[in-house]
C-alpha positions in Angstrom: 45.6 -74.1 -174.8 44.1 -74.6 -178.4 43.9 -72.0 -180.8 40.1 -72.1 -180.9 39.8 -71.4 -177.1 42.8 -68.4 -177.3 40.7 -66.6 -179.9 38.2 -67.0 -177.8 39.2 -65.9 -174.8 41.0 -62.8 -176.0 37.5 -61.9 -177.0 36.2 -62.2 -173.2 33.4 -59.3 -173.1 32.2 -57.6 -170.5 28.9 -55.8 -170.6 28.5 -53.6 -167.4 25.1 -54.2 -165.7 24.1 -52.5 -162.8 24.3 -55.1 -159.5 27.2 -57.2 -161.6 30.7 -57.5 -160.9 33.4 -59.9 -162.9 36.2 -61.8 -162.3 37.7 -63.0 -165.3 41.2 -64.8 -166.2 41.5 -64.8 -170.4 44.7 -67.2 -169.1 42.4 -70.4 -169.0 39.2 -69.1 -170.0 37.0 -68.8 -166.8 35.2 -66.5 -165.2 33.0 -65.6 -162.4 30.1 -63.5 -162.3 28.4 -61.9 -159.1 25.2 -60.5 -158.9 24.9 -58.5 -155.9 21.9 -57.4 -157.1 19.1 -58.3 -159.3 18.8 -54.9 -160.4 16.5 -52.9 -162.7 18.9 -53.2 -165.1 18.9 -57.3 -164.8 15.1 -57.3 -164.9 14.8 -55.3 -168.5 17.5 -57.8 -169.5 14.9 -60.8 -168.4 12.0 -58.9 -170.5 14.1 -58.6 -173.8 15.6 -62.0 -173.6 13.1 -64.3 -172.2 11.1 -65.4 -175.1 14.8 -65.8 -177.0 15.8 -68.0 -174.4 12.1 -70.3 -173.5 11.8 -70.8 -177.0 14.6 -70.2 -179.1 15.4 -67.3 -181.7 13.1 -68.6 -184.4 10.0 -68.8 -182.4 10.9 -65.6 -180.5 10.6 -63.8 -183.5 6.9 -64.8 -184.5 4.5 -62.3 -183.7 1.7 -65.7 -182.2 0.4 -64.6 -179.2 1.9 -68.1 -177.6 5.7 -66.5 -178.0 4.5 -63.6 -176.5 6.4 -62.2 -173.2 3.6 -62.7 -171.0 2.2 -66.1 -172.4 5.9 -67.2 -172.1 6.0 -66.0 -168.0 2.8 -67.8 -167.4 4.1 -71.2 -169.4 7.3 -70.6 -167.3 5.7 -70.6 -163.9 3.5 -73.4 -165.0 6.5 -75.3 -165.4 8.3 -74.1 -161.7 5.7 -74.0 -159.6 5.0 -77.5 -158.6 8.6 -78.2 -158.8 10.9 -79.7 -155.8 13.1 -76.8 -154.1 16.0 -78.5 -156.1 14.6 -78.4 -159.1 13.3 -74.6 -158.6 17.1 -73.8 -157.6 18.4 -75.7 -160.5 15.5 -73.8 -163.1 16.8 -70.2 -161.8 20.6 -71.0 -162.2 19.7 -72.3 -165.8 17.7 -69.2 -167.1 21.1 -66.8 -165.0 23.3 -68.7 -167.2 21.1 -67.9 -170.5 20.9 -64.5 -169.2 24.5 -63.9 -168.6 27.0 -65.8 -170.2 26.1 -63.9 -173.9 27.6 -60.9 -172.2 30.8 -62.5 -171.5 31.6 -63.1 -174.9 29.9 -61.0 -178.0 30.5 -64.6 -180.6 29.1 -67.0 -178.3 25.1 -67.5 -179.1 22.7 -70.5 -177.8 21.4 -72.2 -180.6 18.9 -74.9 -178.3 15.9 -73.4 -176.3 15.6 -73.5 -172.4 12.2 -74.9 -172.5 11.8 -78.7 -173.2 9.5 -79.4 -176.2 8.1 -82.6 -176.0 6.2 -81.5 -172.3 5.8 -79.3 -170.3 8.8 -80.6 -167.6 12.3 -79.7 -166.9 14.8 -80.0 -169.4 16.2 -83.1 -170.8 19.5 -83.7 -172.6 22.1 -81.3 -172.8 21.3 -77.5 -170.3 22.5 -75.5 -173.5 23.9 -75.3 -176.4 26.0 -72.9 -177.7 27.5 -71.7 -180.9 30.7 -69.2 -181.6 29.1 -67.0 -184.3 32.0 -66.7 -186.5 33.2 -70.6 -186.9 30.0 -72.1 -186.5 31.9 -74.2 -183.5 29.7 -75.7 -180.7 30.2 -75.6 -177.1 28.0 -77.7 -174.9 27.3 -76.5 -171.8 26.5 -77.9 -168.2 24.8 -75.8 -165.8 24.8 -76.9 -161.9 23.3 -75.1 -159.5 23.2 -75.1 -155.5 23.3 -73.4 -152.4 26.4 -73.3 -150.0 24.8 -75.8 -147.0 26.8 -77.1 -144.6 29.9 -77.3 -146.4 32.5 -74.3 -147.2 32.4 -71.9 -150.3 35.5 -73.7 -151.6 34.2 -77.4 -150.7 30.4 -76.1 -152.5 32.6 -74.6 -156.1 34.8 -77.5 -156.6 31.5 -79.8 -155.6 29.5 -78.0 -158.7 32.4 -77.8 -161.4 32.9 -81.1 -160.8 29.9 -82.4 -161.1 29.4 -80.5 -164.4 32.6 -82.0 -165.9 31.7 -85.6 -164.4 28.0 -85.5 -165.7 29.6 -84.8 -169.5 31.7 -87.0 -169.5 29.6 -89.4 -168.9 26.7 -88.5 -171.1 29.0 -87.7 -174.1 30.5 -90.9 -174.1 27.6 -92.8 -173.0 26.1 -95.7 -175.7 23.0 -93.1 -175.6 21.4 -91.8 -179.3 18.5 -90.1 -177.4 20.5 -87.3 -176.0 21.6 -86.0 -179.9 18.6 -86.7 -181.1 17.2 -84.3 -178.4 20.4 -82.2 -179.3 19.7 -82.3 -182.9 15.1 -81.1 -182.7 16.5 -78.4 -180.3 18.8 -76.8 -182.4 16.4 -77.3 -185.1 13.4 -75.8 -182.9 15.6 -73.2 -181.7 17.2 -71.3 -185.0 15.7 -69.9 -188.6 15.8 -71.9 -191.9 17.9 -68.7 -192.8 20.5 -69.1 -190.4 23.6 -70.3 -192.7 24.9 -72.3 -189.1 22.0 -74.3 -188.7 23.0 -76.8 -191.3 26.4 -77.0 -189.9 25.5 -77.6 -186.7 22.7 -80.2 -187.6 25.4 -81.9 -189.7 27.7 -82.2 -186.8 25.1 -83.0 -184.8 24.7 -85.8 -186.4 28.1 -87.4 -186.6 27.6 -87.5 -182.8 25.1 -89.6 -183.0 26.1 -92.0 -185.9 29.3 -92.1 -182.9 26.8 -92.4 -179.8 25.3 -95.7 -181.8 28.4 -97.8 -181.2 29.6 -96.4 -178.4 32.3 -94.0 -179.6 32.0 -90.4 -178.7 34.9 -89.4 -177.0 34.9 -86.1 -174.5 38.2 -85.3 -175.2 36.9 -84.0 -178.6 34.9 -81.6 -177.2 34.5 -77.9 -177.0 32.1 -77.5 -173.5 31.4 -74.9 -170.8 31.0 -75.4 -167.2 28.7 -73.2 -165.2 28.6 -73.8 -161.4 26.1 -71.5 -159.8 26.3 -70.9 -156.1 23.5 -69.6 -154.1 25.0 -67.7 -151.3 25.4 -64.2 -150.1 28.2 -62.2 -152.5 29.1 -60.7 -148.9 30.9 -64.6 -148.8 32.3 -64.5 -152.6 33.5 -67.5 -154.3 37.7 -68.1 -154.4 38.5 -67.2 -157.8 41.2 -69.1 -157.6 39.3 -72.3 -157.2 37.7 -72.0 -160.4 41.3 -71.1 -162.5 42.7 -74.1 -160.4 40.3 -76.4 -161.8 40.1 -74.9 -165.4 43.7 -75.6 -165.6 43.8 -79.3 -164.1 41.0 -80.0 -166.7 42.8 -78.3 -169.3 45.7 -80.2 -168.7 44.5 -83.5 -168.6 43.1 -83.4 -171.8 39.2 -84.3 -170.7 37.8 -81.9 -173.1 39.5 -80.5 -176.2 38.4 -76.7 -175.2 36.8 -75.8 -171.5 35.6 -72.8 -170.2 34.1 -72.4 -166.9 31.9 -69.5 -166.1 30.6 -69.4 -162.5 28.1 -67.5 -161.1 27.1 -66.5 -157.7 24.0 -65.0 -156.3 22.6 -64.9 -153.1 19.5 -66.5 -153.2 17.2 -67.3 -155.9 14.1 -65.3 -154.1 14.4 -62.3 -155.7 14.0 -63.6 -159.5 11.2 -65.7 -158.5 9.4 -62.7 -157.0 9.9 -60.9 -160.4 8.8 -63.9 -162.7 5.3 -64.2 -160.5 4.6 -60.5 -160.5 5.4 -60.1 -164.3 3.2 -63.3 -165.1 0.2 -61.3 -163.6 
């Protein structure tokens, strides 16, 4: 394990919230989060955060009435309404994961908005991502999302992790400027002028995509996070020891320089969905 992911690890945080337990192994860096329920607690969480997370920390700071909570619940059902059931699925798990990975770790912090910019749609490029406060390092992170189907809870986990790792690898090392430049106007959109890691993060930022114009970003450079969120009742909780088993096989085969995997499980997405529409009233 590298340094930068001990540290990190050693500083796995765990905020108590009513409705939440935690599994977590500081060994690999991975953890899993279960809501049992989305609690009172977990909806003053949505209020204070959701502006942060549609539009970033710069823009949820402005007192415009378009950053406001409420315009910012109506622009978010705007966006999910019309969406397929995959999509809606996929647009829950992502705004969980902005929700509750932040209270895994105090020096983690997203630095790239949930909502996409450029139109009102589903996010493009990169799910989120994420800076370590102290270092200025960034993690990218992959959020998939799905519910348990016809196949076991062991099958469904490995399916998602996998498909997170997979779907990095292949956009990280794709011949592909768009994504950083996406990468770069997010982080840009999403943090003050003031913030002394902006420029840092820009900066790298762009070496990535000097790298993505001839085809030579390489994964194994990379700090990411893996977030496989399940859908299914708690009652039928995730193996833990899925998620350390593939943590460590990544780890080992060098695919990533750093790798955490948080996973999440919930049992459906219903409740949430419920909240957002009577909120946005």
């Amino acid at each position: 394990m590298s340094s930068l992911l001990l540290s990190l690890v050693k500083n796995f945080l765990i905020m108590s919230i009513q409705g939440v337990r935690y599994q977590v192994d500081p060994t690999y860096g991975c953890a899993l989060c279960i809501i049992d329920d989305f609690s009172l607690e977990m909806e003053q969480i949505l209020r204070t955060e959701l502006t942060k997370v549609c539009h970033g920390h710069a823009k949820a700071n402005s007192t415009r009435v378009a950053y406001s909570y409420k315009r910012t619940l109506q622009e978010l059902i705007k966006r999910y309404e019309n969406k397929t059931e995959k999509t809606k699925v996929g647009m829950i798990g992502e705004l969980l994961c902005h929700l509750m990975l932040f209270r895994l770790n105090g020096e983690l912090s997203s630095v790239s908005p949930m909502f996409n910019m450029e139109e009102a749609s589903i996010k493009k490029g990169f799910d989120l991502l994420v800076s370590h406060k102290t270092n200025n390092d960034l993690w990218i992170t992959e959020v998939k999302s799905g519910a348990l189907g016809k196949v076991d809870k062991d099958q469904k986990i490995r399916t998602l992790i996998d498909k997170a790792r997979d779907d990095l690898v292949e956009r990280i090392g794709a011949e592909n400027s768009t994504i950083w430049h996406t990468a770069i106007n997010n982080v840009t959109i999403a943090l003050e002028n003031s913030r002394p890691e902006k420029a840092v993060l820009v900066d790298l930022l762009e070496d990535f995509l000097d790298e993505a114009e001839d085809g030579t970003n390489d994964p194994s450079v990379m700090s990411v996070i893996l977030v496989p969120i399940l859908f299914e009742s708690t009652a039928n909780e995730a193996n833990f020891e899925i998620i350390k088993e593939r943590n460590k096989k990544i780890l080992e085969d060098k695919i990533f320089s750093n790798c955490i995997i948080f996973a999440i499980q919930k049992s459906t997405v219903t409740k949430v969905e419920a909240f957002l529409y009577n909120e946005a009233k």
